[in-house]
C-alpha positions in Angstrom: 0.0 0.0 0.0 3.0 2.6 0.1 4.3 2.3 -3.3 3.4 5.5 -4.6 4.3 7.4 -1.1 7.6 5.9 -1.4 8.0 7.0 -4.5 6.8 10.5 -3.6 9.7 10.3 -0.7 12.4 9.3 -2.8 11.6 12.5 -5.4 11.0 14.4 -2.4 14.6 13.2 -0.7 16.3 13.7 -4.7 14.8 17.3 -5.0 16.5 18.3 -1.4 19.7 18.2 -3.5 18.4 20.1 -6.5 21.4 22.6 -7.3 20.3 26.3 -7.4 19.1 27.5 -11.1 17.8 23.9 -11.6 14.5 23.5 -14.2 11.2 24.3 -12.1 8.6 21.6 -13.1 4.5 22.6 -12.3 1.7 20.5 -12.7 -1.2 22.5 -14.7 -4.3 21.2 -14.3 -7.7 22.6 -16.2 -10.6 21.1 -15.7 -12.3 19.9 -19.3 -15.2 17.8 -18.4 -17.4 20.9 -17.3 -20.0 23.0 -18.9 -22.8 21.6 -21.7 -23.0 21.9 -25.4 -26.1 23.4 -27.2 -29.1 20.8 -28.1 -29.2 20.3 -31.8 -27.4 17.3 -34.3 -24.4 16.4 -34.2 -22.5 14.9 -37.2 -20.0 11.9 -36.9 -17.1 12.0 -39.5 -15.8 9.0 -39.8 -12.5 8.2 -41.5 -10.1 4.7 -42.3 -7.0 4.1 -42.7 -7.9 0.4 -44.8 -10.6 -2.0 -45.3 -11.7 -2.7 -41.1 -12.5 -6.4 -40.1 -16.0 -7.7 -39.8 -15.8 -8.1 -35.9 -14.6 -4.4 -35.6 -17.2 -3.2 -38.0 -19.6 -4.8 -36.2 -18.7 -3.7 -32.7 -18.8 -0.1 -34.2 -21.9 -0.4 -36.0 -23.6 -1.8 -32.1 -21.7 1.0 -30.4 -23.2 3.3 -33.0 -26.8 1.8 -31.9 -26.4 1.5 -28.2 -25.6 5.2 -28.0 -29.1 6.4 -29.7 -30.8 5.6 -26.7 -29.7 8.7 -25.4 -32.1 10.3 -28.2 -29.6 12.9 -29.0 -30.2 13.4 -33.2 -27.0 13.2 -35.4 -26.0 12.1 -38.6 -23.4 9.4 -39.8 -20.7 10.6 -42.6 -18.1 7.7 -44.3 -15.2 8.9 -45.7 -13.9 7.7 -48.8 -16.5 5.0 -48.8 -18.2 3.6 -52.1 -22.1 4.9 -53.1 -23.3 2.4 -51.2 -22.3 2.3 -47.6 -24.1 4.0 -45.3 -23.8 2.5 -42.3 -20.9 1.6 -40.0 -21.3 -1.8 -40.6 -20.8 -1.5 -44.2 -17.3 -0.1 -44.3 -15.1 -1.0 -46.7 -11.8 -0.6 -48.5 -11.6 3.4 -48.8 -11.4 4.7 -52.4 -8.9 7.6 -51.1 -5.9 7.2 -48.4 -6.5 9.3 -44.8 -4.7 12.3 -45.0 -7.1 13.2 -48.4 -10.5 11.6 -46.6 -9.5 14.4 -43.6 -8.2 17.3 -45.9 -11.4 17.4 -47.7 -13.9 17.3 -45.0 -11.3 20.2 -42.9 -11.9 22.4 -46.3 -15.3 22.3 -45.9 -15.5 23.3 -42.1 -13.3 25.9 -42.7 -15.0 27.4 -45.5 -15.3 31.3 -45.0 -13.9 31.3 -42.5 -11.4 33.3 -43.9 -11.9 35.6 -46.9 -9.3 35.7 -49.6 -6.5 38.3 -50.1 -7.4 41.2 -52.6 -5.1 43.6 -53.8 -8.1 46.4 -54.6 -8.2 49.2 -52.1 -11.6 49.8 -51.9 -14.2 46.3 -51.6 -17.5 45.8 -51.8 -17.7 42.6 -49.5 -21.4 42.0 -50.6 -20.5 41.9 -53.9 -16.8 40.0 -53.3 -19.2 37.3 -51.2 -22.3 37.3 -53.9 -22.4 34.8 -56.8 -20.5 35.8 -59.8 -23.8 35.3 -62.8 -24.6 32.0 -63.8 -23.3 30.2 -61.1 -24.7 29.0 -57.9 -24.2 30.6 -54.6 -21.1 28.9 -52.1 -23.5 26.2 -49.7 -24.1 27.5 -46.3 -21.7 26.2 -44.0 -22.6 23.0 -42.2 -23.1 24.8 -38.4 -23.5 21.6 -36.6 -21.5 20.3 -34.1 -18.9 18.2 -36.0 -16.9 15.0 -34.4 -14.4 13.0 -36.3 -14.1 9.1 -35.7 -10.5 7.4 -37.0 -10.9 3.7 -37.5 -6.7 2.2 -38.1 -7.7 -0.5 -39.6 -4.9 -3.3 -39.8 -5.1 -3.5 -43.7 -4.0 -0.3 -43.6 -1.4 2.5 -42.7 -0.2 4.2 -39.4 0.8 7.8 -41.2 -0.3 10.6 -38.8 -2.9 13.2 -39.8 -2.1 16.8 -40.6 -3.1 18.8 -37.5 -4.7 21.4 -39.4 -7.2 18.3 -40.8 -8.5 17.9 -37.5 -8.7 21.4 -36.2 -12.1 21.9 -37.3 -13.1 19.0 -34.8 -14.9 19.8 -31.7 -13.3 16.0 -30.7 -11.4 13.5 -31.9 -11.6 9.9 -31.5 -9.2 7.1 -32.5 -9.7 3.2 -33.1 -7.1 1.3 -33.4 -7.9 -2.7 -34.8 -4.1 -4.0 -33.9 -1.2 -2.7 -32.7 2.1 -2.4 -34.2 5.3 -0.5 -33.1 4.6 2.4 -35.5 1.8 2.9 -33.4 3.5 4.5 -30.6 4.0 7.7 -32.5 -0.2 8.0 -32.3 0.3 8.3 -28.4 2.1 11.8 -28.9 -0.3 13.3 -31.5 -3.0 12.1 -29.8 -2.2 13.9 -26.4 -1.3 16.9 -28.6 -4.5 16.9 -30.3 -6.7 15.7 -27.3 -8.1 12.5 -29.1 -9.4 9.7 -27.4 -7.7 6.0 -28.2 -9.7 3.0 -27.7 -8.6 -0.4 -28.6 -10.9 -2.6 -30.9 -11.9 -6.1 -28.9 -13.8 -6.3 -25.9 -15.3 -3.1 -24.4 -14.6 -1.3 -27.7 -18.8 -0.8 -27.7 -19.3 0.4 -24.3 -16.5 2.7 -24.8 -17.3 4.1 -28.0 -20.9 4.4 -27.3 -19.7 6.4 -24.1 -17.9 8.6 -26.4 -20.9 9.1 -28.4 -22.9 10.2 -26.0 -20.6 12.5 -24.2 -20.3 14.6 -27.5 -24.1 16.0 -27.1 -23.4 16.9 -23.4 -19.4 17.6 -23.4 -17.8 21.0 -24.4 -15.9 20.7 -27.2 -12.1 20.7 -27.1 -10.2 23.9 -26.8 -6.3 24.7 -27.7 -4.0 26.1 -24.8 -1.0 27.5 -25.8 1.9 27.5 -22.9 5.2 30.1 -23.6 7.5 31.3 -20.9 8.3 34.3 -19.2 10.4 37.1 -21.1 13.5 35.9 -19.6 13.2 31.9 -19.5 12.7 28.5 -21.3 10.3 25.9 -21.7 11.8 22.8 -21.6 8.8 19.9 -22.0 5.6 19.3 -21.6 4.4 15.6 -20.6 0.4 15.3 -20.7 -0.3 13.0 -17.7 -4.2 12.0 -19.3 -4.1 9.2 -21.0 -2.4 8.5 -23.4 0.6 9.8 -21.6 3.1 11.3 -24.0 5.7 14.0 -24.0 4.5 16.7 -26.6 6.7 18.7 -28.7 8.1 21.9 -27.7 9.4 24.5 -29.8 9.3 27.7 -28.1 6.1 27.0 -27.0 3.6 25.0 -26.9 0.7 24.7 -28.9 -1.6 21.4 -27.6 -5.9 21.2 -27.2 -7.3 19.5 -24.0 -8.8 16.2 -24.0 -12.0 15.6 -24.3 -12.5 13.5 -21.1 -14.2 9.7 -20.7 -14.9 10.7 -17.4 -15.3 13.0 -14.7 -11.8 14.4 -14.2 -9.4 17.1 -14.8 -6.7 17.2 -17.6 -3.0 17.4 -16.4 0.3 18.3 -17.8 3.3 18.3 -16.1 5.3 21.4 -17.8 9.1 21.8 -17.3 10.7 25.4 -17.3 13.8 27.0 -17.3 13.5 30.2 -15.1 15.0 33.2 -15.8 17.2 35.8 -13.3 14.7 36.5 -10.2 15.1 36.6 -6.5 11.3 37.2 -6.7 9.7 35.0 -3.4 7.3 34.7 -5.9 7.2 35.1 -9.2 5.6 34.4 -12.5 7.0 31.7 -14.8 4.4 30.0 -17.0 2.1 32.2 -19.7 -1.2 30.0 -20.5 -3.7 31.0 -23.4 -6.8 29.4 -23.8 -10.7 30.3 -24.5 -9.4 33.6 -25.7 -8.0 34.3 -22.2 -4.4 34.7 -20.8 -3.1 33.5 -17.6 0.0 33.9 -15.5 1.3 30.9 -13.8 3.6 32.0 -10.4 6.4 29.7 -8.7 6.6 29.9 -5.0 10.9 30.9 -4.1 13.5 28.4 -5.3 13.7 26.8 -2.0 13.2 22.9 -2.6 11.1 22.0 0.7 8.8 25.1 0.3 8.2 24.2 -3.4 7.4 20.4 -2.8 5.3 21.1 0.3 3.0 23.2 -1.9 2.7 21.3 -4.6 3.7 17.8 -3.4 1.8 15.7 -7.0 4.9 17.4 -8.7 7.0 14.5 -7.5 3.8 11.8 -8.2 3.2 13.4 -11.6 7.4 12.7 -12.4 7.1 9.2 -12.5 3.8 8.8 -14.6 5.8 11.1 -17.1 9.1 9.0 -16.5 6.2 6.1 -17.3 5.5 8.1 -20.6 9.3 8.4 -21.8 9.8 4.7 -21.1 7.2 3.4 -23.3 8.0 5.3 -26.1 12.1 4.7 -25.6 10.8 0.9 -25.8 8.5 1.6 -28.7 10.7 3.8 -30.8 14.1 1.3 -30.4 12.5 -1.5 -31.0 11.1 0.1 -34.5 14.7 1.0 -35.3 16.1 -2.3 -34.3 18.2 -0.9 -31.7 17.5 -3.9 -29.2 19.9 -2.3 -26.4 18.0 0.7 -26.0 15.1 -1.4 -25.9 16.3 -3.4 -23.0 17.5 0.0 -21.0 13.8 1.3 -21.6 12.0 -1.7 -20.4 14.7 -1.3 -17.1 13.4 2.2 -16.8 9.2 0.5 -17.2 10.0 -2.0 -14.5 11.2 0.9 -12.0 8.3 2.9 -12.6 5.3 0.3 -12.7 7.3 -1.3 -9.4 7.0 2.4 -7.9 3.5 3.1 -9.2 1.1 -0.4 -9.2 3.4 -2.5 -6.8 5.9 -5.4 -6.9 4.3 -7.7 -8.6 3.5 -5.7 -11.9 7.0 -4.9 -12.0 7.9 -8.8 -11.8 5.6 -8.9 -14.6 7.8 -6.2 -16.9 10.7 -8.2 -15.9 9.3 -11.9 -17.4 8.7 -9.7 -20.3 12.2 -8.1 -20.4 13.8 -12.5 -20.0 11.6 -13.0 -22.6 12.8 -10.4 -25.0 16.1 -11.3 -24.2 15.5 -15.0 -24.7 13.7 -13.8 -28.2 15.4 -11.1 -29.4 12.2 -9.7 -30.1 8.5 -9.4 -29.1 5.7 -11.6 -30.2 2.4 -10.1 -31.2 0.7 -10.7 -28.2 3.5 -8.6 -26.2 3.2 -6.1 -28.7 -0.5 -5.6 -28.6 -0.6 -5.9 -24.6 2.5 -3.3 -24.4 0.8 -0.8 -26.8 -2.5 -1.1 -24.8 -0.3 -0.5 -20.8 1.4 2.6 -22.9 -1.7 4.2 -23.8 -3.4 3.7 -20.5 -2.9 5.6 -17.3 -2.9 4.1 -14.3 -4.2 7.1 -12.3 -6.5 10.0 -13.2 -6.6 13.7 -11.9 -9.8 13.7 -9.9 -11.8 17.2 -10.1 -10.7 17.4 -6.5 -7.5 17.5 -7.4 -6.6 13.2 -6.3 -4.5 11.1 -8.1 -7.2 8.4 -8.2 -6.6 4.5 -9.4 -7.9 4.5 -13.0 -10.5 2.3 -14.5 -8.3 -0.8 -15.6 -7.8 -2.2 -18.9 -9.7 -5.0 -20.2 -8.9 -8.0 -18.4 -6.0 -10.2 -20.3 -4.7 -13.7 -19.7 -1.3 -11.5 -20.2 0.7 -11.3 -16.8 1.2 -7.7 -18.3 -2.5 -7.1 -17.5 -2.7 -4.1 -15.2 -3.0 -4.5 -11.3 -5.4 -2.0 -9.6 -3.4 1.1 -8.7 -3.2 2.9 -5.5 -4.2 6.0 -4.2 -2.0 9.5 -4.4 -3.1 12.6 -3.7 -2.0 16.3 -3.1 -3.2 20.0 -4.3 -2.2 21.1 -7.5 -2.6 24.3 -9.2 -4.5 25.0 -11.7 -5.6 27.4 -14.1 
């Protein structure tokens, strides 16, 4: 029952020692479950990467009909599907790859929303916006809610959307048929974009009729956009809602909240490189979102005082040192670089010991004999370590609790999650 305070000790006990102009690292927190969407339709894109299995189309096409009895009206739109398919259920082979299914439909939602450059001084917008003669007027713009649905089929491909395909969105939602090594690259854009991942097989209905229904009630996701102070750095930015993934940083950081399967707050734990100050306290983080900007303050650069405010900053360290693992393991072992991917399932073990007990982390080290035994993964290792890297084993409570997450599907792996602990502490938020 301690493994997670013992954990919290020995980060507490490492940061006594943290040298002075040492990276700060926050936990923000926001809140994305609240609020309600307007009644009215919704409409349900729905894209593939290749033709989807029978067993997966029909799971969809039941999720699809277990989520009408919430009576909310929407509409069903297949991508890239022949004349005839209208229904879930009859997917097939698309006629177009992904990225061209998306770009299309992202043209259309975006249409007007910008009008086009002109070089004339003086414009009449009426008549720049009418008809020219003889042709019909532009279609109104579809104003409905709109919600995309990615099926990765494992006919087909694991290339990554362009993000400004699935802007338009007011959610994304991913499901993945099998799992392959290229799929770890998903777990980063899909924290970045806030999509949902589910995993095709059993409780890929329940789930995805969940995530059906919460688009008529849910707000739609919004982007943040996290820069630093004048004077400092950011460094990283981990999201700690499943799927855990360190997002790119360049400068800043441009990322859109998840659009939560539960009641819960989203969570990032952000690392920054503060600039000169001697401030006791003193601002460090810059956070835009909903057309609002905040300023995030740092309590003085005295270890104890920093930790005792804010003591999930230690907890939220090893679900992010969970995240880097995963994709070191992930990332090697699609390059063929088997000693990195031995180092990263060293660093799993440590963290799955320190956050879900010993006997998970006995389980990572079978699978680490067995890899060396091997020299590789079978599928079934594959699939079950894809599924434990997209899954978090706690979730941000709206009371600001590490709480044990709802576990994965039960698996006759001896990878199959245990049920977590409990961790707690106040964290800001914004």
């Amino acid at each position: 029952m301690s493994a997670p305070l013992s954990a919290l000790r020995y980060t507490l006990q490492s940061r006594a020692a943290r040298p002075q102009g040492a990276p700060t690292q926050l936990v923000l927190s926001l809140d994305a479950s609240g609020g309600a969407r307007a009644a009215g339709e919704v409409r349900w894109v729905v894209a593939t990467s290749g033709a989807v299995g029978e067993a997966t189309r029909a799971a969809l096409q039941d999720a699809w009909d277990l989520a009408a009895i919430d009576g909310a009206p929407r509409a069903l739109d297949l991508l890239g599907q022949p004349a005839g398919a209208r229904a879930l259920a009859d997917l097939a082979a698309p006629t177009s790859a992904l990225s061209a299914q998306l770009r299309g439909v992202a043209g259309e939602l975006s249409l007007g929303d910008e009008l086009e450059a002109t070089m004339e001084l003086e414009l009449d917008v009426t008549k720049a916006l009418a008809a020219p003669p003889g042709e019909e007027a532009r279609p109104p713009r579809d104003e409905r809610a709109q919600h995309l649905l990615v099926v990765l089929a494992s006919s087909g491909t694991y290339a990554l959307p362009q993000d400004r395909d699935v802007a338009p969105f007011a959610s994304v939602t991913v499901v993945v048929e099998s799992c392959a090594p290229s799929l770890w690259s998903w777990a980063r854009w899909a924290a970045r974009l806030g999509a949902r991942v589910l995993f095709a097989g059993e409780g890929l209905i329940g789930e995805l009729s969940a995530a059906i229904q919460d688009a008529a009630s849910r707000p739609a996701r919004a982007s943040l956009t996290l820069r630093p102070m004048m004077d400092g750095k950011l460094l990283s930015v981990v999201s700690l809602t499943s799927p855990l993934a360190a997002l790119p940083v360049d400068g800043v950081a441009n990322l859109y909240h998840p659009t939560l399967s539960e009641e819960g707050r989203a969570a990032w734990l952000v690392t920054v490189q503060e600039g000169a100050s001697s401030a006791a306290e003193r601002e460090v983080l810059i956070c835009d979102y909903l057309g609002a900007r905040r300023s995030l303050s740092a309590l003085g650069s005295a270890p104890d005082a920093l930790e005792l405010a804010q003591p999930a900053v230690a907890f939220a360290q090893q679900l992010a040192q969970r995240a880097r693992s995963f994709e070191q393991v992930m990332s090697a072992y699609a390059r063929n670089d088997l000693r990195k991917v031995v180092q990263g399932l060293d660093q799993w073990m440590k963290v799955t010991t320190a956050l879900e007990g010993e006997e998970a982390g006995r389980d990572v080290h079978l699978l680490k004999v067995k890899f060396l035994h091997l020299g590789r993964f079978d599928a079934p290792d594959v699939a079950r370590f894809v599924r434990l890297g997209f899954w978090s084993p706690y979730v941000l409570s709206s009371s600001g609790e590490w709480v044990a997450a709802r576990p994965l599907t039960p698996s006759p792996s001896p990878l199959a999650p245990r049920p977590s602990l409990l961790a707690s502490g106040a964290l800001w938020s914004i």
